[in-house]
mmCIF file as Biopython writes it, N, C-alpha, C and O atoms, coordinates in Angstrom:
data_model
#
loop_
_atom_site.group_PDB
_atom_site.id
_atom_site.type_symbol
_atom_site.label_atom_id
_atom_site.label_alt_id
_atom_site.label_comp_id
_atom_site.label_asym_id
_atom_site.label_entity_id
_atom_site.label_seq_id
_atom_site.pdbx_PDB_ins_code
_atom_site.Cartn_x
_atom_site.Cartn_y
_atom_site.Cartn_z
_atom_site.occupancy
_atom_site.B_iso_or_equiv
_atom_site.auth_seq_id
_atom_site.auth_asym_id
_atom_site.pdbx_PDB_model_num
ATOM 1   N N  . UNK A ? 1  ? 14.948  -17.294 -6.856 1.0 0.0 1  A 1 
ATOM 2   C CA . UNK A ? 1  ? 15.634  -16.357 -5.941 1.0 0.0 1  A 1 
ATOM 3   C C  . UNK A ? 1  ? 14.604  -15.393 -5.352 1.0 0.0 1  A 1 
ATOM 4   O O  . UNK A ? 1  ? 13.928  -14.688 -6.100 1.0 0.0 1  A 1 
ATOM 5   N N  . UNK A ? 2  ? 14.481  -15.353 -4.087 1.0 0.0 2  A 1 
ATOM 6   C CA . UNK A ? 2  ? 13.317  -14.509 -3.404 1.0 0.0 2  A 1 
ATOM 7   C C  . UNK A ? 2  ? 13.909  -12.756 -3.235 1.0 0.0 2  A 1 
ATOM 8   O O  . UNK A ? 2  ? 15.004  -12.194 -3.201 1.0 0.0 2  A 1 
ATOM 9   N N  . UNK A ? 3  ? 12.813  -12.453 -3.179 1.0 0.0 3  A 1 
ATOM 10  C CA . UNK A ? 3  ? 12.964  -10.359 -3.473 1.0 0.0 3  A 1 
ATOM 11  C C  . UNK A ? 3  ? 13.652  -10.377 -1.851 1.0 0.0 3  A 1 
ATOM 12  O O  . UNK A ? 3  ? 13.348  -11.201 -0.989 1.0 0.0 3  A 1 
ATOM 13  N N  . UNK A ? 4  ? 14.581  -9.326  -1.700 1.0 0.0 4  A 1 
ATOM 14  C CA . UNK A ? 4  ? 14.878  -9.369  -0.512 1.0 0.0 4  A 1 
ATOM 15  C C  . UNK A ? 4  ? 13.808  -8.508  0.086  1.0 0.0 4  A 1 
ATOM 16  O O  . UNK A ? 4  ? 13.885  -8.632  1.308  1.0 0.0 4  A 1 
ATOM 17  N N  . UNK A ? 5  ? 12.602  -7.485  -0.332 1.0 0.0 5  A 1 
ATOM 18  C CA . UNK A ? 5  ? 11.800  -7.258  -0.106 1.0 0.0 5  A 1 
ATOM 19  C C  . UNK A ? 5  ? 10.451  -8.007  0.197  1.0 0.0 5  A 1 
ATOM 20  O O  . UNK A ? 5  ? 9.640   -8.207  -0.707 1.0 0.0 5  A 1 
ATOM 21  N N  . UNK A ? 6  ? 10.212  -8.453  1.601  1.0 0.0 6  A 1 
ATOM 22  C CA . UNK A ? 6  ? 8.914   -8.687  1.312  1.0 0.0 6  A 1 
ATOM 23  C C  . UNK A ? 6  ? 7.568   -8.034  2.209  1.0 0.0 6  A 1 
ATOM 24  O O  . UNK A ? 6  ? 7.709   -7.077  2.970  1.0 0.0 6  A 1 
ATOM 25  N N  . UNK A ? 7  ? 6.317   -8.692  1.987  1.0 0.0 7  A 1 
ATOM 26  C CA . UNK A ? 7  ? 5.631   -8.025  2.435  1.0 0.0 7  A 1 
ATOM 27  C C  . UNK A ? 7  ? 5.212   -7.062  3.858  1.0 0.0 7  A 1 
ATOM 28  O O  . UNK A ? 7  ? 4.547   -6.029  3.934  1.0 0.0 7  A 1 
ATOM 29  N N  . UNK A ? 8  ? 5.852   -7.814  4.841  1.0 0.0 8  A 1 
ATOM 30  C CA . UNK A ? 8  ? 6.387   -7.499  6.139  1.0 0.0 8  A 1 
ATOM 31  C C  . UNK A ? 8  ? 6.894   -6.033  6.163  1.0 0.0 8  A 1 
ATOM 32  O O  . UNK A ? 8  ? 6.377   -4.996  6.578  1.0 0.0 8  A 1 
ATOM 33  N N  . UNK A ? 9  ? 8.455   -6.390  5.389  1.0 0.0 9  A 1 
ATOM 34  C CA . UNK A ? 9  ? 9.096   -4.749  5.389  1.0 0.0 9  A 1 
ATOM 35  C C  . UNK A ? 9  ? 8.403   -4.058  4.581  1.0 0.0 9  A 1 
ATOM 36  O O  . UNK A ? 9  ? 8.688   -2.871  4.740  1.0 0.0 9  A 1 
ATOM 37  N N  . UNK A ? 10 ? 7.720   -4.189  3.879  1.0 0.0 10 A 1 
ATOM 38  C CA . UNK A ? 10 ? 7.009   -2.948  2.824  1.0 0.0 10 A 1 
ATOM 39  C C  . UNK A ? 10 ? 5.788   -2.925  3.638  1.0 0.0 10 A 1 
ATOM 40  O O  . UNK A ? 10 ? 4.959   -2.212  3.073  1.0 0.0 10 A 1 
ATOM 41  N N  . UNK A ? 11 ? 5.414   -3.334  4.554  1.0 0.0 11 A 1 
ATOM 42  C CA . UNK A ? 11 ? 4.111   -2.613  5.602  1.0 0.0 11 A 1 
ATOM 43  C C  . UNK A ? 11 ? 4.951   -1.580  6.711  1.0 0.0 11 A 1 
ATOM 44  O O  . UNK A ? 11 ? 4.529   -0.459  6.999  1.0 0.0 11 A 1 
ATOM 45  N N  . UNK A ? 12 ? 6.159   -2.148  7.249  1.0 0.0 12 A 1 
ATOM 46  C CA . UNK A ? 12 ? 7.160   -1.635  8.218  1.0 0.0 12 A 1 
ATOM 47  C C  . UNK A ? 12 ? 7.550   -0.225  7.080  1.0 0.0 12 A 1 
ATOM 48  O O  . UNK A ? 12 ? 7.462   0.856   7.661  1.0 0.0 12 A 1 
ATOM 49  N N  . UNK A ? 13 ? 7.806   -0.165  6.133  1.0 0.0 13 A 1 
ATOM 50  C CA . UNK A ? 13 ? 8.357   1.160   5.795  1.0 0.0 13 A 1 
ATOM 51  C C  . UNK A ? 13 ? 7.009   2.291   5.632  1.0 0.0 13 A 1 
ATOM 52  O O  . UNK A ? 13 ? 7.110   3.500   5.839  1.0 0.0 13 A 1 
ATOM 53  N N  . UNK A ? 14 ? 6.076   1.760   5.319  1.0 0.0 14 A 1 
ATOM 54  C CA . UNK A ? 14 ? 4.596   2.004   4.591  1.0 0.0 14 A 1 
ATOM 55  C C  . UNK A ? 14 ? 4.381   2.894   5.907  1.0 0.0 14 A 1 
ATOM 56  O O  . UNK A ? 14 ? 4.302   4.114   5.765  1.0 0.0 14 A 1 
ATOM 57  N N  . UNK A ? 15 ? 4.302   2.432   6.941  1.0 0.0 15 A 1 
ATOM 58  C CA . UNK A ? 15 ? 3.827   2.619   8.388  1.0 0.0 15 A 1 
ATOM 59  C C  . UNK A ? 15 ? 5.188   3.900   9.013  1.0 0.0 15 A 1 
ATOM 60  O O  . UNK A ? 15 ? 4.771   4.796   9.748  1.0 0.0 15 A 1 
ATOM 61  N N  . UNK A ? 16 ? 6.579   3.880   8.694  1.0 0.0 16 A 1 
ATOM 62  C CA . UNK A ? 16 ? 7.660   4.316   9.045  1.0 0.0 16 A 1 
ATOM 63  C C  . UNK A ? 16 ? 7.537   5.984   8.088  1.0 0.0 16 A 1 
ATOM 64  O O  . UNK A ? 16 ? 7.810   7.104   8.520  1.0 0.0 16 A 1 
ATOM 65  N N  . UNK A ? 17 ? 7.115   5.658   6.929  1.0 0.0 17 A 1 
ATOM 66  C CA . UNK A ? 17 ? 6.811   6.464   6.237  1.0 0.0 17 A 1 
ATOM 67  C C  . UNK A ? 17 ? 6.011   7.794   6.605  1.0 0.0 17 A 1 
ATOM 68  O O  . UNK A ? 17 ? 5.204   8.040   5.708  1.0 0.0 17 A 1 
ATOM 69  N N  . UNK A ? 18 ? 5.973   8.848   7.769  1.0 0.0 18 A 1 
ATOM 70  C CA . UNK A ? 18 ? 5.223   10.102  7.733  1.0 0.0 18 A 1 
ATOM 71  C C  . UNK A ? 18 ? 5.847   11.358  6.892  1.0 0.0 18 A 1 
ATOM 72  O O  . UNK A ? 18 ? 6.967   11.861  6.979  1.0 0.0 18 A 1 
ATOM 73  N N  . UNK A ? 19 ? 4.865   11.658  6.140  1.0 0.0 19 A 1 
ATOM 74  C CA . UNK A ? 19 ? 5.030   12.605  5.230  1.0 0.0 19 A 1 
ATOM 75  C C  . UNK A ? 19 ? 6.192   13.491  5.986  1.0 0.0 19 A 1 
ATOM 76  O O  . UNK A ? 19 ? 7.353   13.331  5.610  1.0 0.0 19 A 1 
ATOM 77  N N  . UNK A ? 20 ? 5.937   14.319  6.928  1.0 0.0 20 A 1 
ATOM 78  C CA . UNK A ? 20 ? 7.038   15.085  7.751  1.0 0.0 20 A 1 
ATOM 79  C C  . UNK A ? 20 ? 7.817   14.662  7.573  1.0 0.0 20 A 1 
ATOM 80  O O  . UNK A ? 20 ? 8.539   15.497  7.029  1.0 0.0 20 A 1 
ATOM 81  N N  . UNK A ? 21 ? 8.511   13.399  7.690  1.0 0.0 21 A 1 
ATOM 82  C CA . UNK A ? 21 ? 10.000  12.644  6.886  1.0 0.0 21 A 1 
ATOM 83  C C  . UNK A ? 21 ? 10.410  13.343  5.434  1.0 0.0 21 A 1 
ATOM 84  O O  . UNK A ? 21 ? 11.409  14.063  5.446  1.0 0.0 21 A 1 
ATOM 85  N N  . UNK A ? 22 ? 9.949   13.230  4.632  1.0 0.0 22 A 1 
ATOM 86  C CA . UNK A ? 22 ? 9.890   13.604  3.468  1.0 0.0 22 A 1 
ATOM 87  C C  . UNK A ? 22 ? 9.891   12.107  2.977  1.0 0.0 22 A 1 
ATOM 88  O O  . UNK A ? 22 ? 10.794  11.386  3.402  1.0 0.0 22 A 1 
ATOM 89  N N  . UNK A ? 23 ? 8.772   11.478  1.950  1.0 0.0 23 A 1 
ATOM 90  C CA . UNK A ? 23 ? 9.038   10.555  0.826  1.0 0.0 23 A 1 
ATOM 91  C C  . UNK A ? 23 ? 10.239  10.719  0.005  1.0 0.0 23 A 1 
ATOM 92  O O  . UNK A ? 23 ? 10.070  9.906   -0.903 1.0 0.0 23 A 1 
ATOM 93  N N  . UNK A ? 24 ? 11.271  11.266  -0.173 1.0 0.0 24 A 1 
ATOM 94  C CA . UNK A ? 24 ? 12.272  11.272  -0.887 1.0 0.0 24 A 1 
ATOM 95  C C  . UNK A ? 24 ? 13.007  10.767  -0.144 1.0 0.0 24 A 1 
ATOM 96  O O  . UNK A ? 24 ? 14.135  10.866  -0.629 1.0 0.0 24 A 1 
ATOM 97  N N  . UNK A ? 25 ? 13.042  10.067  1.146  1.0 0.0 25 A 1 
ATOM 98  C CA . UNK A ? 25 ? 13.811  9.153   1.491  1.0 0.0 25 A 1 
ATOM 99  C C  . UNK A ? 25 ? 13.802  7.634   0.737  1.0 0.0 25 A 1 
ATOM 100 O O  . UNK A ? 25 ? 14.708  6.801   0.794  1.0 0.0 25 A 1 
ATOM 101 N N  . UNK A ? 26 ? 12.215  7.490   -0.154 1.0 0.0 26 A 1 
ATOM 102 C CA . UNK A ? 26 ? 12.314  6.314   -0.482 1.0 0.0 26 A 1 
ATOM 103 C C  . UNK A ? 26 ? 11.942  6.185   -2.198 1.0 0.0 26 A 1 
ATOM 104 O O  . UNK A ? 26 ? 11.118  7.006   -2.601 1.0 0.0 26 A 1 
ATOM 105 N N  . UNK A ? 27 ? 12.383  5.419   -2.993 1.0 0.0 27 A 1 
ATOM 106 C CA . UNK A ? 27 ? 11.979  5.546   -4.052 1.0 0.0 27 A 1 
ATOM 107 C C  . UNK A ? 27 ? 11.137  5.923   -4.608 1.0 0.0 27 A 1 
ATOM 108 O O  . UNK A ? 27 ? 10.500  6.397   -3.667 1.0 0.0 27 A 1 
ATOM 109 N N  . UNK A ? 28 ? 10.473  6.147   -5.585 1.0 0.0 28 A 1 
ATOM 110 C CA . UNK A ? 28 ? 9.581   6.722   -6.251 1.0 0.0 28 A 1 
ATOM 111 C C  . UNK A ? 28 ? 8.809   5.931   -6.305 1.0 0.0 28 A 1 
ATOM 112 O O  . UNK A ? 28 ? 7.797   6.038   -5.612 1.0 0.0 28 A 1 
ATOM 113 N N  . UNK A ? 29 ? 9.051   4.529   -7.392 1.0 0.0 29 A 1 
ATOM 114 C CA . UNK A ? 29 ? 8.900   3.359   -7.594 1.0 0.0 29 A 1 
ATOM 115 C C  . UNK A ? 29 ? 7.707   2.386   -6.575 1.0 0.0 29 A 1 
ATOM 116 O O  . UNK A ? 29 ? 6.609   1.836   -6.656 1.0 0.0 29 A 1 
ATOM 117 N N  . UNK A ? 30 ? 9.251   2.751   -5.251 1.0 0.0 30 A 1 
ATOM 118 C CA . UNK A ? 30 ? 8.356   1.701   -4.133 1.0 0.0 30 A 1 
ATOM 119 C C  . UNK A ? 30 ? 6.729   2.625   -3.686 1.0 0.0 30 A 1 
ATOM 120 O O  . UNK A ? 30 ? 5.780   2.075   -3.127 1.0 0.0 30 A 1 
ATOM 121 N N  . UNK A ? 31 ? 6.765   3.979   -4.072 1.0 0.0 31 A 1 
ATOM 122 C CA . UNK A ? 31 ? 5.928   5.088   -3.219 1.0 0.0 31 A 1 
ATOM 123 C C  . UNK A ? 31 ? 5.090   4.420   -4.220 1.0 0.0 31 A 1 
ATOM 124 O O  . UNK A ? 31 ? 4.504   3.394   -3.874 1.0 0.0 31 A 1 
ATOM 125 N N  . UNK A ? 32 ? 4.950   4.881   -5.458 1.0 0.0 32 A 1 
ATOM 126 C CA . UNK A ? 32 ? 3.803   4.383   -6.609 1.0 0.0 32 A 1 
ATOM 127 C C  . UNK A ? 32 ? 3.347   3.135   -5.928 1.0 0.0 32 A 1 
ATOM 128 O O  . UNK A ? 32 ? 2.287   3.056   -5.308 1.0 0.0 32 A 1 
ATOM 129 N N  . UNK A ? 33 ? 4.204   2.168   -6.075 1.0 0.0 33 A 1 
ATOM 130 C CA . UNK A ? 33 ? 3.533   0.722   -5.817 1.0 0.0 33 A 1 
ATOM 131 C C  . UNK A ? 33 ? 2.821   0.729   -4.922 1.0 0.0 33 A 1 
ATOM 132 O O  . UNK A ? 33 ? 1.755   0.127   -5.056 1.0 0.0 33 A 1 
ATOM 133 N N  . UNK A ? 34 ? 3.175   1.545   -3.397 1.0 0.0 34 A 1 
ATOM 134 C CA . UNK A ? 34 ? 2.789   1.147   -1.739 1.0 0.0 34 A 1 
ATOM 135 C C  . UNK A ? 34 ? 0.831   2.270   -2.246 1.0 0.0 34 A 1 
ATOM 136 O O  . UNK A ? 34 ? -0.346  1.909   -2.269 1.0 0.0 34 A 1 
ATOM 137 N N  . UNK A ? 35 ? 1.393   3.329   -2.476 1.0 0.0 35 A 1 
ATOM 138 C CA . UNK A ? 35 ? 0.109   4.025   -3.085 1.0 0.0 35 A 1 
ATOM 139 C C  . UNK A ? 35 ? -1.295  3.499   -3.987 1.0 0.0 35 A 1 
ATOM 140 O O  . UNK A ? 35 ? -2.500  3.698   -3.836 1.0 0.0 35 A 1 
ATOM 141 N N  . UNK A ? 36 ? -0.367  2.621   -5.139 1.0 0.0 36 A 1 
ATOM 142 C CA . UNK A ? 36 ? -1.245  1.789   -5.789 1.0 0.0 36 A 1 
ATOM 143 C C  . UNK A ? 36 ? -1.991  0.575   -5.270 1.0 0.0 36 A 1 
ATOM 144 O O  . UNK A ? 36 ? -3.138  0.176   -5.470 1.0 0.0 36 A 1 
ATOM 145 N N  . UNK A ? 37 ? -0.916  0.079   -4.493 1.0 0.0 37 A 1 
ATOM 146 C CA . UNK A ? 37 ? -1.582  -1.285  -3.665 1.0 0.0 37 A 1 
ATOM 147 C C  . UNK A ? 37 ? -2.546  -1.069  -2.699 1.0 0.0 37 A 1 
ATOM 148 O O  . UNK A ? 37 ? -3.369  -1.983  -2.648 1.0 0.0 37 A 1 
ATOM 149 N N  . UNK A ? 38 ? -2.768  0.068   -1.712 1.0 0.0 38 A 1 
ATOM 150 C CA . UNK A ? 38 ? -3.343  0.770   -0.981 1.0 0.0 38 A 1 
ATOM 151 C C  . UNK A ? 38 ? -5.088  1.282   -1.698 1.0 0.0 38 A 1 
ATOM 152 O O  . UNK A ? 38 ? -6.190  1.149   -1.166 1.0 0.0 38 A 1 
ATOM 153 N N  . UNK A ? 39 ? -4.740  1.857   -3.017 1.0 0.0 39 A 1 
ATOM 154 C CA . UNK A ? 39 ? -5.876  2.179   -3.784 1.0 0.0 39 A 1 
ATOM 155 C C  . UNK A ? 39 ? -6.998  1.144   -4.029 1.0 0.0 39 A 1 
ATOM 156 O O  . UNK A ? 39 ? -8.220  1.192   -3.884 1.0 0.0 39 A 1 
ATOM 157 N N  . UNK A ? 40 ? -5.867  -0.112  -4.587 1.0 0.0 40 A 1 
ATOM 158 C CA . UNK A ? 40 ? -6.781  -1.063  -5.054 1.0 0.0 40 A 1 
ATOM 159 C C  . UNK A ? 40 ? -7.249  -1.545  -3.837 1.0 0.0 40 A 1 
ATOM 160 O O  . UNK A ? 40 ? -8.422  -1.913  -3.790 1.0 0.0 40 A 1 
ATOM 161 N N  . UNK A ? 41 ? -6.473  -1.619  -2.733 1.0 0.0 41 A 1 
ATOM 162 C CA . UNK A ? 41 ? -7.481  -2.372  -1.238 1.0 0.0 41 A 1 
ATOM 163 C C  . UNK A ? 41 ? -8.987  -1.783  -1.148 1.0 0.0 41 A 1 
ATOM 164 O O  . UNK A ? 41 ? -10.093 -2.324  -1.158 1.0 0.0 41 A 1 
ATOM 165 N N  . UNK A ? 42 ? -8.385  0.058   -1.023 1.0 0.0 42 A 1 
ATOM 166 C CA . UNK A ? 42 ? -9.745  0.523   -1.060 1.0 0.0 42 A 1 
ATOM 167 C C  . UNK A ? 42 ? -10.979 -0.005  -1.745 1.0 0.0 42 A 1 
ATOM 168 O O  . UNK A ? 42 ? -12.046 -0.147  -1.147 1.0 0.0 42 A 1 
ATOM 169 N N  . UNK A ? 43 ? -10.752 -0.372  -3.380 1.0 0.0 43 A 1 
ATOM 170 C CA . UNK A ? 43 ? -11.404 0.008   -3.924 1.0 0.0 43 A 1 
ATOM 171 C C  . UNK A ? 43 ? -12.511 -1.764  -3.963 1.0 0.0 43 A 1 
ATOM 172 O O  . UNK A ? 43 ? -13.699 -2.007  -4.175 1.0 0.0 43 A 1 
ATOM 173 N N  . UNK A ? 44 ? -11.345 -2.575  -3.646 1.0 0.0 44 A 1 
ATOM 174 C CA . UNK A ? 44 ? -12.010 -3.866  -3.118 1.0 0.0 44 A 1 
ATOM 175 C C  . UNK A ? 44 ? -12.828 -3.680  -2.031 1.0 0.0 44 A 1 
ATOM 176 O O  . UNK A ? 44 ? -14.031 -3.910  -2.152 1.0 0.0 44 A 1 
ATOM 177 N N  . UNK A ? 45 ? -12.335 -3.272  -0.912 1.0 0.0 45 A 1 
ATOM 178 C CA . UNK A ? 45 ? -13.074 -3.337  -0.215 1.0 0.0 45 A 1 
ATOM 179 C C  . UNK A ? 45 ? -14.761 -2.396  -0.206 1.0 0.0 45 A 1 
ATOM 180 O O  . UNK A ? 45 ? -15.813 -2.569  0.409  1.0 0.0 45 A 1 
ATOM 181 N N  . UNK A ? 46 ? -14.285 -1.381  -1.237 1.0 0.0 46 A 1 
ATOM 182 C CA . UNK A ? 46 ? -16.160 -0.360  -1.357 1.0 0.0 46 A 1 
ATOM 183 C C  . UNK A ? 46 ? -16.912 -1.632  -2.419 1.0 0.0 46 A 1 
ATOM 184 O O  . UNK A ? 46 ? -18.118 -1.877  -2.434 1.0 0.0 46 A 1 
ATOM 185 N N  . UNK A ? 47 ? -15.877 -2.318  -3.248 1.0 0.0 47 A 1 
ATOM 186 C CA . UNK A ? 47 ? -16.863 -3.855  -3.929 1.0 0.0 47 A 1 
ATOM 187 C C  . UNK A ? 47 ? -17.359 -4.527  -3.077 1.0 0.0 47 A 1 
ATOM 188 O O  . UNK A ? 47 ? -18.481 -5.012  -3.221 1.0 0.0 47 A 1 
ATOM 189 N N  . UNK A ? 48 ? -16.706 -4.684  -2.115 1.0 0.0 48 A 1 
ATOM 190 C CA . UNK A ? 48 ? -16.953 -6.157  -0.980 1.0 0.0 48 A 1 
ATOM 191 C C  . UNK A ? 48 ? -18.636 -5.357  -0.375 1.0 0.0 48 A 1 
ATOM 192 O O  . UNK A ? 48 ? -19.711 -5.928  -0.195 1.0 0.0 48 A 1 
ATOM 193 N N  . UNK A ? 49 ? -18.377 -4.283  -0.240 1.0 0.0 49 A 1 
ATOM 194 C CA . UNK A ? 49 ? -19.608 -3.913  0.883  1.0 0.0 49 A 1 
ATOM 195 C C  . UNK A ? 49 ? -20.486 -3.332  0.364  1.0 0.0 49 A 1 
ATOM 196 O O  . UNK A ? 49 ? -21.419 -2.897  1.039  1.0 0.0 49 A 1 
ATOM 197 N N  . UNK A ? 50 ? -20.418 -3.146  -1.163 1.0 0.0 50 A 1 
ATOM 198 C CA . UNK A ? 50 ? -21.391 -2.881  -1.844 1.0 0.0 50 A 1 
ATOM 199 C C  . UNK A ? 50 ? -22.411 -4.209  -2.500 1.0 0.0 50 A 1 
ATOM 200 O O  . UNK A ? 50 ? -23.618 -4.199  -2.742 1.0 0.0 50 A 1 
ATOM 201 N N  . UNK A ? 51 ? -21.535 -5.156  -2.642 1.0 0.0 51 A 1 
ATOM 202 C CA . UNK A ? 51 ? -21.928 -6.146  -3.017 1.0 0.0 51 A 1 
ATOM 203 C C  . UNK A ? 51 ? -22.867 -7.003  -1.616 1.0 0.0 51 A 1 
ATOM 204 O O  . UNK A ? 51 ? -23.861 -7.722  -1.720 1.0 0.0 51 A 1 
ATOM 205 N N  . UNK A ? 52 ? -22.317 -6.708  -0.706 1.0 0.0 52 A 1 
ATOM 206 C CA . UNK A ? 52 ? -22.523 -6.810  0.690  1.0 0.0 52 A 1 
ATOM 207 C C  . UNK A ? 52 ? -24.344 -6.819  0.771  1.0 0.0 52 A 1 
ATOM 208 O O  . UNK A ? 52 ? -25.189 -7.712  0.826  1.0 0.0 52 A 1 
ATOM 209 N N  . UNK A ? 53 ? -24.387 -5.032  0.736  1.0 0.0 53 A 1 
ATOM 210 C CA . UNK A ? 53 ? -25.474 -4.283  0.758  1.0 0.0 53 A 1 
ATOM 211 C C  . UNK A ? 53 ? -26.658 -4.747  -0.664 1.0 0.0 53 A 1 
ATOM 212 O O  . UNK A ? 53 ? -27.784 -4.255  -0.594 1.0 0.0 53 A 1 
ATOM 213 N N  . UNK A ? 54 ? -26.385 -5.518  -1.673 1.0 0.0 54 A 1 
ATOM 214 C CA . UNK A ? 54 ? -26.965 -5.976  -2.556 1.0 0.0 54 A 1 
ATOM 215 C C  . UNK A ? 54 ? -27.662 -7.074  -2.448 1.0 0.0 54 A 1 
ATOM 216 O O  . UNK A ? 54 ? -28.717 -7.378  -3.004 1.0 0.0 54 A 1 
ATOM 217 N N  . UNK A ? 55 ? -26.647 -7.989  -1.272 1.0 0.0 55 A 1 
ATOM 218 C CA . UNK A ? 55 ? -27.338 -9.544  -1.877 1.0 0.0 55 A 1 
ATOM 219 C C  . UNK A ? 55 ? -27.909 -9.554  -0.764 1.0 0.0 55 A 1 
ATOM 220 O O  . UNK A ? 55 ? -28.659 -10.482 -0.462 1.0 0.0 55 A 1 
#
């Protein structure tokens, strides 16, 4: 059974999302996750270009 969430709408809310709204329009949950998923991109991507700058 597929999430009725998928990646599409969780970029569409991600993007819909300005603080001036207030985040308490949307779960806590989904905020952690969209926050966390966001972190780890970062943190791939300072690997990617560090590793970049190495080899």
């Amino acid at each position: 059974k597929e999430s009725p969430i998928d990646n599409k709408s969780l970029n569409n809310s991600n993007k819909a999302a300005k603080p001036d709204r207030g985040f308490h329009e949307f779960p806590n949950a989904l905020v952690d996750y969209l926050v966390a998923s966001s972190e780890r991109k970062k943190e791939e991507e300072n690997l990617t270009n560090f590793l970049d700058s190495v080899l």
